[in-house]
KEFIGU-464709 format. One record per residue: residue number from 1; residue in three letters; x, y, z of N, C-alpha, C in turn. Coordinates in steps of 0.1 Angstrom, whole numbers. Atoms other than C-alpha are relative to their C-alpha. Layout:
<atoms>
  vexse  guke   n.c1   n.c2   n.c3  ca.c1  ca.c2  ca.c3   c.c1   c.c2   c.c3
    NUM   ALA      X      Y      Z      X      Y      Z      X      Y      Z
...
</atoms>
This chain:
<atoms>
  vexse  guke   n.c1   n.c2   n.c3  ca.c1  ca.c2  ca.c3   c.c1   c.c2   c.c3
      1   UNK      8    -12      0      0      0      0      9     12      0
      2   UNK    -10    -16     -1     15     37     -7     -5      9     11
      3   UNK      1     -5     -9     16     59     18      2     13     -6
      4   UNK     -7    -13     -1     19     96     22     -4      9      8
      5   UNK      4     -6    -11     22    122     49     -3      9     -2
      6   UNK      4    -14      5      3    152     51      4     12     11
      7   UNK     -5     -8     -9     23    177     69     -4     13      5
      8   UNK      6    -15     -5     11    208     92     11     13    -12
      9   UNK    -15    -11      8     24    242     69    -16     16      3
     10   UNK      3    -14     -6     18    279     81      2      7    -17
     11   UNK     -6     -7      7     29    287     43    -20      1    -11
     12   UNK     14     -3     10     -7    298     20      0     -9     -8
     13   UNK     -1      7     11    -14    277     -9      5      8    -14
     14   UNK     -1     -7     11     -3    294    -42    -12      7     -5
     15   UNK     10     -7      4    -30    319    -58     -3     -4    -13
     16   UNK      2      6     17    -24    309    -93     -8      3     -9
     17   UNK     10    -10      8    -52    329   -109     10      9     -5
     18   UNK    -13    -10     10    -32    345   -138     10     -1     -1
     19   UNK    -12      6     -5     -4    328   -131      1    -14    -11
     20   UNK     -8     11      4     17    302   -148      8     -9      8
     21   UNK     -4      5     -9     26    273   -127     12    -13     -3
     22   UNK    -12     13      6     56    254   -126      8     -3     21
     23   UNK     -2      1    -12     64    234    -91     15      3      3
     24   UNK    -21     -5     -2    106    237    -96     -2     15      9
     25   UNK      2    -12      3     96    273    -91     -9      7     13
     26   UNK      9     -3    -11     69    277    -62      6     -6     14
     27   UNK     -5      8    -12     79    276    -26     -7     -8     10
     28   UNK      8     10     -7     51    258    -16      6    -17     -3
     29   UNK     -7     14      5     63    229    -30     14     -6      6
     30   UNK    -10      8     -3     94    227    -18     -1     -2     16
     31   UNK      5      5    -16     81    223     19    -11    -10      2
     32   UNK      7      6     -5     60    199      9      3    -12     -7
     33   UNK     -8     10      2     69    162      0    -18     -2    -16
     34   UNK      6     10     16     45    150    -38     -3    -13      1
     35   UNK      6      9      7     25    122    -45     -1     -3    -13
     36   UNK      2      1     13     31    112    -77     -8     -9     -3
     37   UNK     12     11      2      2    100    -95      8     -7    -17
     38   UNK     -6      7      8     21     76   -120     -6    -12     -1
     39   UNK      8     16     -3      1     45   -120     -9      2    -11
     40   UNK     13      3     11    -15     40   -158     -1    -13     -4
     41   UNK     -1     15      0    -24      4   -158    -13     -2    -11
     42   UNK      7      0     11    -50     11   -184      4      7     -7
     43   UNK     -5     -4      9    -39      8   -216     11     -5     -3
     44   UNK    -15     14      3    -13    -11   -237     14     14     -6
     45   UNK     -5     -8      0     16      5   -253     -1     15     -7
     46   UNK      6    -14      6     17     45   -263     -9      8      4
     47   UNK     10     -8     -7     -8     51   -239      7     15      5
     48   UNK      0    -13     -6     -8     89   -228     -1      1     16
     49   UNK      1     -1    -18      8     92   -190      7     15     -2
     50   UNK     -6    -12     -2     14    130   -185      3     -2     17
     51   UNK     -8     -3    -12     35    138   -151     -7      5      4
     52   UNK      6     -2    -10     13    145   -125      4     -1     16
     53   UNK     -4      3    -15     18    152    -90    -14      9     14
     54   UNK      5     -4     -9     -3    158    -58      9      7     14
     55   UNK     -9     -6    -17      8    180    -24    -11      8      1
     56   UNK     10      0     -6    -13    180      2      5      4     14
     57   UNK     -8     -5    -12     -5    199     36    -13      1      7
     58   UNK     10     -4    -10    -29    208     68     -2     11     11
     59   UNK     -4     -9     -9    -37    237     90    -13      1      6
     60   UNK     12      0     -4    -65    247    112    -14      1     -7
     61   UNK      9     -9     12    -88    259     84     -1    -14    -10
     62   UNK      6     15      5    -88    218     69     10     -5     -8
     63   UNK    -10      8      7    -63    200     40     -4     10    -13
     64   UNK     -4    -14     11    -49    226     17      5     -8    -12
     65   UNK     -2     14     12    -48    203    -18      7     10    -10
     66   UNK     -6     -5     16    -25    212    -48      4    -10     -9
     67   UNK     -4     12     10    -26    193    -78      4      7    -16
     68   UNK     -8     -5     17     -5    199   -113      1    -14     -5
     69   UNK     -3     11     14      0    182   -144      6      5    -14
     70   UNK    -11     -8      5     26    187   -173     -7     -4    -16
     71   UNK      6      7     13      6    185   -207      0     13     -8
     72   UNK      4    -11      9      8    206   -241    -10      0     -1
     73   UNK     16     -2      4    -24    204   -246    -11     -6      9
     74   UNK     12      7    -14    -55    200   -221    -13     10    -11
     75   UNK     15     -3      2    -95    204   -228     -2      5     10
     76   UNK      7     -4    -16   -118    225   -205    -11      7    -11
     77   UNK     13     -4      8   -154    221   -220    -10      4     13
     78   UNK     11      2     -7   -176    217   -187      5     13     14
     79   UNK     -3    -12     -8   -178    254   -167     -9      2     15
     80   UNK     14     -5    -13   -206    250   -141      8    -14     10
     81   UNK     -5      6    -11   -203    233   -108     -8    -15     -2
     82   UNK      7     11      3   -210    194   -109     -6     -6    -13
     83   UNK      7      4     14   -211    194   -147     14    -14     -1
     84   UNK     -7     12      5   -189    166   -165     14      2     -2
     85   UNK     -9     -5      0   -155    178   -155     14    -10     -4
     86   UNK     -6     11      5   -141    142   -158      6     -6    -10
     87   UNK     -4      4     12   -140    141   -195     12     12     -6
     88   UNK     -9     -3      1   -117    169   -193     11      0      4
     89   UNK    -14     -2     -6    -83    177   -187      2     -3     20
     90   UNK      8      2    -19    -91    164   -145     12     -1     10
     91   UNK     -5      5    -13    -72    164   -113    -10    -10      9
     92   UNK     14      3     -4    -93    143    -89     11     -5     17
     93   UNK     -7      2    -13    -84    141    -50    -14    -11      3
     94   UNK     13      9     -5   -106    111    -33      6     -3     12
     95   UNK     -3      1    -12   -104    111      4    -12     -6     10
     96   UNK      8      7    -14   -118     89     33      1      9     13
     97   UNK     -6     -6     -9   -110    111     64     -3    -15     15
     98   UNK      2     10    -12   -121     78     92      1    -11     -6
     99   UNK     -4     12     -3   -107     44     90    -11     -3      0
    100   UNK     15      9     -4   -141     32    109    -14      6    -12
    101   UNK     12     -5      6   -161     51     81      2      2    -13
    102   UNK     -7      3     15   -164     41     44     -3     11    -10
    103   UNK     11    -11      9   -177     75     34     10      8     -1
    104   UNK     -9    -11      7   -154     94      9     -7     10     -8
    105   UNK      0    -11     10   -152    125     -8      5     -3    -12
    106   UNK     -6      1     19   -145    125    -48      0     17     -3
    107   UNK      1    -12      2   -136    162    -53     10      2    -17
    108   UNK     -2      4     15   -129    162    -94      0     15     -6
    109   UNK     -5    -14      6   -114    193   -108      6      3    -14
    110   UNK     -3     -1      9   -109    205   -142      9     13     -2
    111   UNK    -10     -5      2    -81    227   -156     -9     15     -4
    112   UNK      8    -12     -1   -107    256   -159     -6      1     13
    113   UNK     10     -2    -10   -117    253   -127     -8     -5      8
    114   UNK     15      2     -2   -147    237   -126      0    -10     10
    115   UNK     -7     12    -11   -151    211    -97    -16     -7     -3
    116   UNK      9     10     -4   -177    179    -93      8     -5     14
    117   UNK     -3      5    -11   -179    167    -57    -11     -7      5
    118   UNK     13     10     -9   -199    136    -40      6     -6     10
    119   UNK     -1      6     -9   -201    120    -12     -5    -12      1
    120   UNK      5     11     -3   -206     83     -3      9    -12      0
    121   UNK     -4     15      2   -196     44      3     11     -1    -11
    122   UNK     -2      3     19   -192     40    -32     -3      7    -10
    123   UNK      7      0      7   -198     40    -66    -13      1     -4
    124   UNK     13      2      2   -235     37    -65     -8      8     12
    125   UNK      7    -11     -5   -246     55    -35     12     10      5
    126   UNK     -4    -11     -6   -235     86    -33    -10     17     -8
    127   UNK      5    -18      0   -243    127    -36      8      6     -3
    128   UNK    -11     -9      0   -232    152    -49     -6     15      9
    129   UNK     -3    -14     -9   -226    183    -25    -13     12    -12
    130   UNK      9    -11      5   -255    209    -36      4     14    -10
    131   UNK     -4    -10      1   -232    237    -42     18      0      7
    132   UNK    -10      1      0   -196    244    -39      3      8     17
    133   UNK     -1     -4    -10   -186    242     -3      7     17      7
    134   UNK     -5     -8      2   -181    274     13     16      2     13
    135   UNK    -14      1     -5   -142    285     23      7    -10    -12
    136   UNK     -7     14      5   -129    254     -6      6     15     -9
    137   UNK     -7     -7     13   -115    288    -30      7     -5     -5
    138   UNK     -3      8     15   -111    266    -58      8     12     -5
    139   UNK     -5    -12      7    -87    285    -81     14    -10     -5
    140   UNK    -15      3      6    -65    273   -110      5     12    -10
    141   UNK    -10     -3      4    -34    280   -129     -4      9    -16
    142   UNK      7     -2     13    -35    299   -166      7    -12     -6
    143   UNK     -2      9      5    -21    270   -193     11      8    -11
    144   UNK     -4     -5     11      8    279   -217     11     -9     -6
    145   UNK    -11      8      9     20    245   -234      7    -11     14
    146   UNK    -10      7    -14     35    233   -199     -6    -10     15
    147   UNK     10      4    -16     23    228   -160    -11      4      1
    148   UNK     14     -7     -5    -14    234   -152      0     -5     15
    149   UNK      5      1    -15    -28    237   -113    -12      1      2
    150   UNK     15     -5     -6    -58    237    -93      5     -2     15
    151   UNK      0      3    -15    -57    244    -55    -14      6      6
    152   UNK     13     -3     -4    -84    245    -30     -2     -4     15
    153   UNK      3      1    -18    -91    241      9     -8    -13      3
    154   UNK     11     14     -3   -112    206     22     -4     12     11
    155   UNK     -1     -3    -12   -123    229     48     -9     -9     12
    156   UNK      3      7    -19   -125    213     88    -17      3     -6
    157   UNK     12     -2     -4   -160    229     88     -7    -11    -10
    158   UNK      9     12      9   -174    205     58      2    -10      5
    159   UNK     -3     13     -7   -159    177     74     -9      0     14
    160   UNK      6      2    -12   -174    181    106    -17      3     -3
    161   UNK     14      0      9   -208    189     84     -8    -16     -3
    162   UNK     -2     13     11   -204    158     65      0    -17     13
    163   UNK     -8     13    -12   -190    134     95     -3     -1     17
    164   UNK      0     -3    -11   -197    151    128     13     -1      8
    165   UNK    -12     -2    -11   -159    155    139     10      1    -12
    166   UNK    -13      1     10   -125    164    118      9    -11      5
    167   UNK    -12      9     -4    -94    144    118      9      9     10
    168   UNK    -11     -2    -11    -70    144    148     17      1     -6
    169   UNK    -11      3      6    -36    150    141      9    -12      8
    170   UNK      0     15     -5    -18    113    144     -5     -9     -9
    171   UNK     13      9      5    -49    100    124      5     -3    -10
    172   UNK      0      5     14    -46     80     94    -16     -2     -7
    173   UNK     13     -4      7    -69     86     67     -1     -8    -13
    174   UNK     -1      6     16    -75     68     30     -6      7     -9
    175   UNK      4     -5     17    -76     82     -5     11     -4    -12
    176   UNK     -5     -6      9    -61     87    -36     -2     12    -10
    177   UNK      3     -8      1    -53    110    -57      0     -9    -24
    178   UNK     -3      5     11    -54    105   -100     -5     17    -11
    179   UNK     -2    -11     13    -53    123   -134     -9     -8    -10
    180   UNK      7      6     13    -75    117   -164     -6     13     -7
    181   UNK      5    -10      7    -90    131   -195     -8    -12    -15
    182   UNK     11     10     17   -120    113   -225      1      4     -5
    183   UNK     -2     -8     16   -110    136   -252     11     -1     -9
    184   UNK     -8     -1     10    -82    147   -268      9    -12      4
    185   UNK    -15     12     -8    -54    123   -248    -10    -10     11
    186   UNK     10     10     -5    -78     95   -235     12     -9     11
    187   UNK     -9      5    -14    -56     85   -197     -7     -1     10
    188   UNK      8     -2    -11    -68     75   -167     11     -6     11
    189   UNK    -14      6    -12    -37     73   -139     -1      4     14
    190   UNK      6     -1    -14    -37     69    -99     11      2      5
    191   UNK    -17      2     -8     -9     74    -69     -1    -15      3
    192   UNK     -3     14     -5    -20     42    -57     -8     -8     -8
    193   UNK      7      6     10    -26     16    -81    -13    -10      3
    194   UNK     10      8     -7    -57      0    -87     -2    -14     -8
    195   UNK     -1     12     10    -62    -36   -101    -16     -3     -1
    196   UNK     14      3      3    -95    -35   -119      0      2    -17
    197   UNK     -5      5     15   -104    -49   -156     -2      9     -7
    198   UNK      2    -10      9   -114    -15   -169      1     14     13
    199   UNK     -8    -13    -11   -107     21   -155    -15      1      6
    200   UNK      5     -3    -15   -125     27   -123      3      3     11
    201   UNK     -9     -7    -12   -117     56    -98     -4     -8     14
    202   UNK      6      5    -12   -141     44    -75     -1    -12      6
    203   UNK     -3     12     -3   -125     21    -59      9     -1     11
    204   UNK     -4      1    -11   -120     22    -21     10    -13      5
    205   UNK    -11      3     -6   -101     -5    -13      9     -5    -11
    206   UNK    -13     -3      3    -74      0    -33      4     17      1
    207   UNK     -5    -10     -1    -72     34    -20     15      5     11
    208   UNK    -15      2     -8    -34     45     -5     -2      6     21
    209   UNK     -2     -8    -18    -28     54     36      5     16      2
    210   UNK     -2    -16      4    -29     93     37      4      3     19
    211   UNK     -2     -6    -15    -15    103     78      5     17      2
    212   UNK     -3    -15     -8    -20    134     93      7      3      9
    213   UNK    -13      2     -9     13    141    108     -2     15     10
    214   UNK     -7     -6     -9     17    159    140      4      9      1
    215   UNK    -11    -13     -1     31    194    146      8     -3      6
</atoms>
């Protein structure tokens, strides 16, 4: 199973609205350790794996997400909240926050922006969030041939909305994080691999050990 620690940081997330993002380059990044989402097990040779990476940090205010990807060319058709963001150019964070509780977030982000977010078990029952939680300031990168971003807040308060209590620092949590796109560059890649006969995000247990480390 992959692991990765999500470390307390006093440092902002990047703004990246109007901005051109490249992680060599931002000092958020370098305080914070990457998940590479490298894992394209769909698909034979020639398939389309662009370099993707997740960093994910925590502060009172909930799990501060930053996700990039290194592609000349990205789609961004779907502009409203909870439209079909998946078939474009996608980051996608999927997080359990309790061990004893099978109930994840799928928070699905496209390179314009746009976010899809549900809650539940599974594949089959779940919800999506009404409206775009408030405090998450979504906000990506501009695109010029190179790295695209999207960053955005899980904030505490939805979690304790959602769950009735945040995570403790200490706690271990499950998710992954992955990259995909149904259009121009048809990929679907995870940090923690998943072994199933056709691509399927939704798919808790093969998701990786995420721990909320300690100040």
């Amino acid at each position: 199973m992959r692991k990765y620690e999500i470390r307390p940081m006093t440092r902002p997330l990047p703004e990246l609205v109007g901005e051109v993002f490249d992680p060599e380059m931002e000092e958020y990044c370098e305080d914070a350790p990457f998940a590479p989402i490298d894992s394209y097990v769909w698909g034979g040779e020639g398939t389309y794996m662009p370099e993707a990476r997740a960093y994910v940090t925590w502060n009172e205010e909930g799990l501060q997400v930053l996700l990039c990807a290194m592609e000349k060319e990205i789609s961004v058709e779907a502009t409203e909240f909870n439209g079909e963001v998946y078939r474009d150019s996608c980051l996608e964070f999927f997080v359990q926050p309790f061990e004893d509780d099978p109930r994840y977030l799928n928070i699905e982000t496209n390179a314009g922006g746009a976010a899809l977010i549900g809650f539940g078990p599974n594949r089959e029952q779940r919800e999506r969030l009404p409206e775009m939680p408030e405090g998450m300031n979504l906000r990506a990168s501009c695109h010029r041939g190179g790295w695209w971003a999207v960053a955005y807040t899980v904030p505490a308060s939805l979690l304790k909305e959602l769950y009735g209590r945040t995570p403790a620092p200490g706690s271990r949590m499950r998710g992954n994080f992955y990259k995909c796109d149904e259009t121009i560059h048809p990929h679907f890649g995870s940090w923690a691999p998943i072994v199933h006969f056709r691509p399927d995000f939704h798919r808790p247990e093969w998701f990786g050990e995420l721990t909320l480390a300690e100040k």
